[in-house]
C-alpha positions as CSV (number, residue, x, y, z in Angstrom):
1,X,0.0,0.0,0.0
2,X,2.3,2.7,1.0
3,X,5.3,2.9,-1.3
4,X,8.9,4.5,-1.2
5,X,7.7,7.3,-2.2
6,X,4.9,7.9,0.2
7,X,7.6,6.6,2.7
8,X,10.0,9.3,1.9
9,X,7.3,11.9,2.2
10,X,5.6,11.0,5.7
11,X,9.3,10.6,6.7
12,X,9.7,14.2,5.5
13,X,6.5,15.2,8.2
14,X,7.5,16.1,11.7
15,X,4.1,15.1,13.0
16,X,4.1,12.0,14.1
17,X,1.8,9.6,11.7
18,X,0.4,5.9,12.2
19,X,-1.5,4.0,9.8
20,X,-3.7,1.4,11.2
21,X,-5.9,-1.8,9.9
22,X,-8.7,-2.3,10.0
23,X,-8.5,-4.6,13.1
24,X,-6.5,-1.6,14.3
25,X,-3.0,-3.2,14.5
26,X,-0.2,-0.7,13.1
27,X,0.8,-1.3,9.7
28,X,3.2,1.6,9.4
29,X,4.9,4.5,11.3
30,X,7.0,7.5,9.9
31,X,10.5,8.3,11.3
32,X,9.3,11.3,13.5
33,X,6.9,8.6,15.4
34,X,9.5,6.5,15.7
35,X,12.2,9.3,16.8
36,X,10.1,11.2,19.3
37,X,9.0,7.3,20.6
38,X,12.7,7.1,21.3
39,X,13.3,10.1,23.0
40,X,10.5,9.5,25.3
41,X,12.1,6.1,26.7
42,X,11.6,3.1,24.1
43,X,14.0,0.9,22.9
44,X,15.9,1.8,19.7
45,X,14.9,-0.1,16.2
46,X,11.5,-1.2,18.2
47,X,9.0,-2.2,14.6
48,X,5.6,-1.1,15.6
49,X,3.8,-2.7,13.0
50,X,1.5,-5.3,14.4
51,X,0.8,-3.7,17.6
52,X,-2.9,-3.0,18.2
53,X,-3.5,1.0,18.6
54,X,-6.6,0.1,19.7
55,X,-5.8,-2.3,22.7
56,X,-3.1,-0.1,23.6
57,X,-5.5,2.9,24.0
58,X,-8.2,-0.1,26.0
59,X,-6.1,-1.2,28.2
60,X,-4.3,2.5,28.9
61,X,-4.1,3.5,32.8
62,X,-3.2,6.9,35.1
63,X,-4.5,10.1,34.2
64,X,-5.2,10.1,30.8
65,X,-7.0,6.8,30.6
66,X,-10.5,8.3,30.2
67,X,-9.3,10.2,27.3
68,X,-7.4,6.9,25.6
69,X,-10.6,5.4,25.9
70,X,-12.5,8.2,24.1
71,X,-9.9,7.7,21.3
72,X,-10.4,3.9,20.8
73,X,-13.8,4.4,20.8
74,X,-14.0,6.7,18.4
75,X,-11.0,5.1,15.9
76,X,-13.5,2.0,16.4
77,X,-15.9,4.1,14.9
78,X,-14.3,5.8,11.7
79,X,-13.2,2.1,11.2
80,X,-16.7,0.7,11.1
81,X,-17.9,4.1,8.8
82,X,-19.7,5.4,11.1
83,X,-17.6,8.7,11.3
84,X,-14.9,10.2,8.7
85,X,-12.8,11.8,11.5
86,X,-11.8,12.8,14.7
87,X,-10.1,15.2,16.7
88,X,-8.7,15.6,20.4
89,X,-6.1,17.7,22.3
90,X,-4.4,16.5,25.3
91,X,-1.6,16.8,26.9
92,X,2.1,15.1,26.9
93,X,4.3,16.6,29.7
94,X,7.5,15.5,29.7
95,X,9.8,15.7,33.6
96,X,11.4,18.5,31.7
97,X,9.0,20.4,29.9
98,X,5.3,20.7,29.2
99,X,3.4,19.5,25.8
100,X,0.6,19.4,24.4
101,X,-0.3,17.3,21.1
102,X,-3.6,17.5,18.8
103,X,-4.7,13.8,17.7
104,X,-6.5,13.2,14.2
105,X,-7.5,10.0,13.2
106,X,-9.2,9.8,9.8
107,X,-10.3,7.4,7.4
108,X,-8.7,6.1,3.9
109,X,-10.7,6.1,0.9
110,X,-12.7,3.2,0.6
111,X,-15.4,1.2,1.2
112,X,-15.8,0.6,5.4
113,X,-14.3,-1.2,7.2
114,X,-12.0,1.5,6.9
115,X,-8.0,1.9,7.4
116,X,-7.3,4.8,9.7
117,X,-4.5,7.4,9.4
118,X,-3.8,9.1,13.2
119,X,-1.7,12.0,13.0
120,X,-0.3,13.5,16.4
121,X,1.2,17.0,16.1
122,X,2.4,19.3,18.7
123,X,0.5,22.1,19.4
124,X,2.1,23.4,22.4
125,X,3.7,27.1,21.0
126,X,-0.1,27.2,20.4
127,X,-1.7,26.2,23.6
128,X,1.2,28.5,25.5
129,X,0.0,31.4,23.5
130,X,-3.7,31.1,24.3
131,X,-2.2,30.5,28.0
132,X,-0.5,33.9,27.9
133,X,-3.3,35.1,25.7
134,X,-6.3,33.9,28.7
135,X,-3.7,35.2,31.4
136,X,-3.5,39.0,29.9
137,X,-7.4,38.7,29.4
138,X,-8.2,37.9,33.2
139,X,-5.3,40.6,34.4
140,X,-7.3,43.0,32.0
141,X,-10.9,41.9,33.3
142,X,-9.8,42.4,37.0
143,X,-8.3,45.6,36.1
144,X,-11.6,46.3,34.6
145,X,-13.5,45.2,37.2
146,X,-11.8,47.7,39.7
147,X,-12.3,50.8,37.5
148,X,-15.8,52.8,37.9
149,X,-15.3,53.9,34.4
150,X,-17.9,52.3,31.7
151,X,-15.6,51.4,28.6
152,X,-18.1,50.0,26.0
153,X,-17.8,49.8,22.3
154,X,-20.9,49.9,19.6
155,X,-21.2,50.1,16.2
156,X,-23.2,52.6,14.0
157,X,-25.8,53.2,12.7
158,X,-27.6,50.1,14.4
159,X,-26.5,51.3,17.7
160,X,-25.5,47.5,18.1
161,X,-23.0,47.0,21.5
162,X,-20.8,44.9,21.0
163,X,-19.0,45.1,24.2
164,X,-19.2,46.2,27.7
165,X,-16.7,46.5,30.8
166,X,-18.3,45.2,34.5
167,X,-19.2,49.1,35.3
168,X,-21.6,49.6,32.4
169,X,-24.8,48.2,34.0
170,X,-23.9,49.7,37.8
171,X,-23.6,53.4,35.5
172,X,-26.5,53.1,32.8
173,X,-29.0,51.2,35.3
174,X,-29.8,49.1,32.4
175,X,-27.8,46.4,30.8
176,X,-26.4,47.0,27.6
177,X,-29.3,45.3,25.1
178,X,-31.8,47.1,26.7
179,X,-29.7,50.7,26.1
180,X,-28.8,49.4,22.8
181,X,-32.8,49.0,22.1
182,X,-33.6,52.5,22.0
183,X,-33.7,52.4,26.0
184,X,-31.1,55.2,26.1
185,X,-34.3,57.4,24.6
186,X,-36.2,56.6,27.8
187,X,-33.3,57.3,30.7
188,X,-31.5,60.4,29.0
189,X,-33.1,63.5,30.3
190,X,-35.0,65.2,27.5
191,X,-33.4,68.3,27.4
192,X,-29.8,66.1,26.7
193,X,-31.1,64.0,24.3
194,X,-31.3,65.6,21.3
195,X,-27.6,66.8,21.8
196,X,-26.7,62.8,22.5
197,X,-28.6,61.8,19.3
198,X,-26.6,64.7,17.1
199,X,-23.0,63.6,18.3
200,X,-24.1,60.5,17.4
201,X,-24.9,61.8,14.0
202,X,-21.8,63.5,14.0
203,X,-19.5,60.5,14.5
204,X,-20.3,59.8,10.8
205,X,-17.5,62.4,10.1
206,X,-15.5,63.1,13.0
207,X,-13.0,61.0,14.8
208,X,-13.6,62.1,18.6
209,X,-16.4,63.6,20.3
210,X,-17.4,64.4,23.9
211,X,-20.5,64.3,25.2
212,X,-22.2,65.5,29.0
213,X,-25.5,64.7,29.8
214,X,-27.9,63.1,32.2
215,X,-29.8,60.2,33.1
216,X,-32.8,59.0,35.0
217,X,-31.0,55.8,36.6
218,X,-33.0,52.9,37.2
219,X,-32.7,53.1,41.1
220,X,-34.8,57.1,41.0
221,X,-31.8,58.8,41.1
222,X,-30.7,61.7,38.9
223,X,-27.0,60.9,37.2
224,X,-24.5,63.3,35.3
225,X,-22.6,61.3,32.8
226,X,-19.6,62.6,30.9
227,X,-18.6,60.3,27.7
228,X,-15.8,60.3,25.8
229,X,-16.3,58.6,22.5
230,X,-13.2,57.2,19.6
231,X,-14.3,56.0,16.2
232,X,-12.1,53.5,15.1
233,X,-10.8,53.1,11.6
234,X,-8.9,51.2,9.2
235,X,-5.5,51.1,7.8
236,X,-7.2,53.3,4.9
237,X,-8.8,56.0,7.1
238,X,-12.4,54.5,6.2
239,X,-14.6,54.6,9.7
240,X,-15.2,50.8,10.5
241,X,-18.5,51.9,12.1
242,X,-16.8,51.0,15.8
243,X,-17.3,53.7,18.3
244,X,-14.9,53.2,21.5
245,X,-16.2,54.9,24.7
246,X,-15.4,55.8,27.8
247,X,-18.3,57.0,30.4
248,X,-17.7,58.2,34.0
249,X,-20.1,58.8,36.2
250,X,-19.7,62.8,37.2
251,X,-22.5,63.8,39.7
252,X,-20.8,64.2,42.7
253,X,-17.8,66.2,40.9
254,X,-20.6,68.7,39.1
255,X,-22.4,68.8,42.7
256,X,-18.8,70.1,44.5
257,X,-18.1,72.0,41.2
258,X,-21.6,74.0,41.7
259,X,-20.8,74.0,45.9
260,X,-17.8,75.5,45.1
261,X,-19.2,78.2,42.7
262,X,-22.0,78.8,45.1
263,X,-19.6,79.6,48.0
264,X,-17.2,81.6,45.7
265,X,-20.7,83.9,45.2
266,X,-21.0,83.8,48.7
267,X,-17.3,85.3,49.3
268,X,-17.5,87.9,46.9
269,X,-21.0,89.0,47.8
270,X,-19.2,89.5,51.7
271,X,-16.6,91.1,49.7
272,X,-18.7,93.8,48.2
273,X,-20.9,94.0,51.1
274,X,-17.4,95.0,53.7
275,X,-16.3,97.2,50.6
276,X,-19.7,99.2,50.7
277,X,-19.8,99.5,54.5
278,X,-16.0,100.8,54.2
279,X,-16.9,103.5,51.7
280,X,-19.7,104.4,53.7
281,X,-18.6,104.6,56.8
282,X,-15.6,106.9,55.2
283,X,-17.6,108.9,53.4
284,X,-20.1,109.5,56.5
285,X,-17.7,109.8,59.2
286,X,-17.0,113.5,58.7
287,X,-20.2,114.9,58.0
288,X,-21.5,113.1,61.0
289,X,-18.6,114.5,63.2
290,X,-19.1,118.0,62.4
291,X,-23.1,117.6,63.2
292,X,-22.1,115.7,66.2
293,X,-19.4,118.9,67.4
294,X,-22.3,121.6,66.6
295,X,-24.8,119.9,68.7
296,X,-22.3,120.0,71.8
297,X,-21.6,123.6,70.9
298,X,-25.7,124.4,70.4
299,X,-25.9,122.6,74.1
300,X,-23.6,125.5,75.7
301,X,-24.5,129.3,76.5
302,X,-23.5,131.1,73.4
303,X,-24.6,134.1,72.1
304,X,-27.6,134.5,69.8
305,X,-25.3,135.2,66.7
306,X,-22.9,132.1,67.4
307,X,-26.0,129.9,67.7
308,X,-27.1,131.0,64.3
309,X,-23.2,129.7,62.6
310,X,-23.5,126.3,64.3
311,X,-27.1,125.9,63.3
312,X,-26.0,127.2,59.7
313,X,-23.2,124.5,59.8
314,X,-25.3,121.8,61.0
315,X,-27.8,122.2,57.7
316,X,-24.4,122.1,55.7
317,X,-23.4,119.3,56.8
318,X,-27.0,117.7,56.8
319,X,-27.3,118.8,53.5
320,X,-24.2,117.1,52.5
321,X,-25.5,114.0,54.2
322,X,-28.4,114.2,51.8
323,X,-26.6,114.2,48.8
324,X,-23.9,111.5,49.7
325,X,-26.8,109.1,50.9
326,X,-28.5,110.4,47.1
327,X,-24.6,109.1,45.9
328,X,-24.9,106.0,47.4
329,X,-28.5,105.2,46.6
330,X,-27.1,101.7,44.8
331,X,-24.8,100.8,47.3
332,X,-27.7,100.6,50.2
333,X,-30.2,99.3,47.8
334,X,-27.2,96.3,47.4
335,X,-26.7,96.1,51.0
336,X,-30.7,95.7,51.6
């Protein structure tokens, strides 16, 4: 069946291949079986042709028995036509160094029973990728996790989400189909929305825009949300339709923000107020000073004619009064 040719090729192979019989006995192995056989602890020149791959896999104990049995089950299968193929993954650890190997046995052309070609290659580069790949992916999720910051990502113009970070529901109230279902119309206060429905519009040709507005959460309170929106593009500057976001939750920042302005009105309303009562008081002292001397001069025995300068004096200076209170008609009306 298998000529020099097709020796010389699977020889070529470094996955390790097995043709079996029908009865599953091995009829042939290819040098990279045979070499990776021998560096795993079998004797050198061993001819594996006549042992049964099936028994081998029966008969199989320790931790990976279950697993042989799956595989002579299955071979016994593809043999009787039953199946064309299978596949498993499992893995080979050596004392040294861990492995992993990907097993497919398949059947020859022909009528059933079938011949079965198994084929073990190593897949471990892989597996340690998608190791170092699910390890980067659960240090990003508990990174996400700890941040109160919604990142989310939709696409446009369905308004289709396509992902969400743990924060997004806690935020929004809502999970993300029900916002993606034209929920947002119902929670975005209605004097925000239209603005939040135009940016969205305007996403079409910008690459960045920034949104404030708020929400009606679902637990009745009132939220300020600030969102920060990417659109993300391809290689040729063409919009991909992807929006990247970033949403954080801004109420209690706007309520200090609008504590802080209310004081500073406070302070400069006490500032005016003392810079009034300053220029009052400085502008009144005098006049009342004068008035105050005359009386104490009017309150002694003075003759008729010296009576009539103080009293002429005191109407100066209470006409003086008159027009500086006239002067400062604002400044009182301010103080009231």
């Amino acid at each position: 069946m298998i000529n020099n040719l097709h020796t010389l090729a699977l020889d070529a192979l470094v996955d390790h291949v097995a043709i079996l019989e029908t009865d599953g006995s091995i009829i042939y192995v290819n040098e990279a079986w045979k070499q990776f056989a021998k560096a795993n602890g079998s004797p050198l020149g061993i001819d594996y042709k006549g042992t049964n791959y099936l028994d081998v896999c029966r008969t199989s104990t320790g931790i990976d028995s279950d697993d042989a049995l799956v595989v002579a089950e299955n071979i016994y299968q593809i043999v009787k036509g039953n199946i064309d193929q299978f596949y498993l993954e499992y893995p080979c650890h050596s004392p040294t160094k861990k492995r992993w190997f990907g097993m497919r046995a398949s059947a020859l052309e022909g009528d059933a029973p079938h011949q079965v070609v198994i084929i073990h290659s190593n897949i471990t580069e892989r597996v340690l990728a998608e190791q170092k790949l699910q390890t980067k992916h659960s240090q990003i999720t508990s990174i996400l996790k700890s941040v109160q910051d919604a990142i989310w990502s939709f696409t446009l113009p369905d308004n289709r989400i396509v992902y969400t970070s743990p924060s997004f529901e806690k935020m929004y109230g809502c999970t993300a189909v029900e916002f993606q279902n034209f929920y947002y119309k119902m929670i975005i206060s209605p004097d925000d929305l239209p603005a939040f429905e135009d940016t969205l519009q305007q996403l079409h040709s910008t690459d960045f825009a920034d949104i404030e507005y708020s929400i009606n959460h679902s637990d009745g309170t009132m939220r300020r949300i600030h969102q920060r929106m990417y659109v993300s593009r391809d290689t040729n500057g063409l919009s991909s339709q992807r929006i990247d976001s970033i949403s954080r939750d801004v109420t209690e920042l706007r309520l200090i923000e609008e504590q802080k302005l209310q004081l500073k009105l406070q302070q400069d309303r006490i500032e005016m107020l003392q810079h009034i009562a300053r220029n009052l008081y400085d502008d009144f002292r005098m006049p009342l000073s004068i008035i105050n001397t005359n009386i104490d001069l009017l309150s002694q025995p003075t003759s008729c004619e010296t009576q009539d300068d103080f009293l002429q004096s005191l109407k100066m200076q209470v006409h003086l009064l008159e027009k500086l209170i006239s002067s400062h008609d604002d400044d009182i009306a301010t103080v009231t």
